[in-house]
C-alpha positions, 0 to 999 in steps of 0.5 A: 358539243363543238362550239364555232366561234366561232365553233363549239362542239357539244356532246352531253355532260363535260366528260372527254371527247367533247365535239367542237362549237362554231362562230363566224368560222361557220363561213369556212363550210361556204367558202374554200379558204384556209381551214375549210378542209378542217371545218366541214368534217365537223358537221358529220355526226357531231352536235354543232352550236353556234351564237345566233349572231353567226347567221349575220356574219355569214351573210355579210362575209357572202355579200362582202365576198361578192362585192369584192368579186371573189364569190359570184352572185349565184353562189352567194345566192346558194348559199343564203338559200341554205342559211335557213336549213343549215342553222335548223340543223346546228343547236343555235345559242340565242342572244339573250340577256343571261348570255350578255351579262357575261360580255362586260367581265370577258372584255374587262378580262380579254382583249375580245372584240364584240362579236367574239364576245358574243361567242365566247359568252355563248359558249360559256352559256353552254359548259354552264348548263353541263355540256362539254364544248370544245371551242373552235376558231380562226382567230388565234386571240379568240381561242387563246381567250377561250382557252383563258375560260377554261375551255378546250380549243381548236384553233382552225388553220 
């Protein structure tokens, strides 16, 4: 399972090949920026997780983009229409308070922000219940701390 953390890639058991998980690198699949070439092959026959709390960060990034004149408004309103079916397509790691009771021993650990904590958590969520997540993100400190939890990492350029 591919985990996006902001990216996750799920498949099974843990065992090798293991696909990757996303978090707001989620944003990369809307917009062309650097690593959007690497991140839409990951939805074609693959599993796909991400923590809930990505469909925010993907809004906010859209309605930032516009502000700042660099997404116009009918794309940004394109790609809200599709947030819906999109995340019913991706298996979506819900914020619960298992997964939080990870957060104050990561960030007691890691030098994570909030939000990537949450992904992080999220993630760890999944290769507890037997998958093998591959965690995929951006941010080169987030994978390093991924890496920290023993997972395997994609870091997205």
């Amino acid at each position: 399972m591919t985990m996006c953390g902001q990216l996750v890639n799920m498949k099974g058991p843990a065992g090798p090949g293991a696909p990757p998980a996303l978090g707001h690198s989620l944003v990369k699949r809307y917009v062309d920026e650097p690593g959007s070439a690497s991140v839409r092959p990951l939805f074609r026959g693959r599993t796909v997780a991400t923590a809930r709390i990505a469909y925010a960060e993907i809004a906010a990034t859209m309605a930032r983009l516009h502000r700042d004149h660099a997404l116009d408004e009918a794309a940004r309103d394109a790609i809200y229409a599709r947030l819906d079916d999109d995340f019913a397509a991706l298996t979506v790691v819900e914020i619960r308070a298992p997964l939080m009771r990870h957060i104050p021993q990561l960030v007691a650990r890691l030098p994570l922000r909030g939000y990537d904590a949450v992904h992080l958590a999220a993630a760890l969520v999944l290769r507890d219940h037997g998958a093998a997540v591959t965690f995929w993100a951006a941010d080169a400190a987030l994978v390093g701390a991924a890496r920290a939890e023993g997972l395997r990492t994609t870091l997205l350029s």
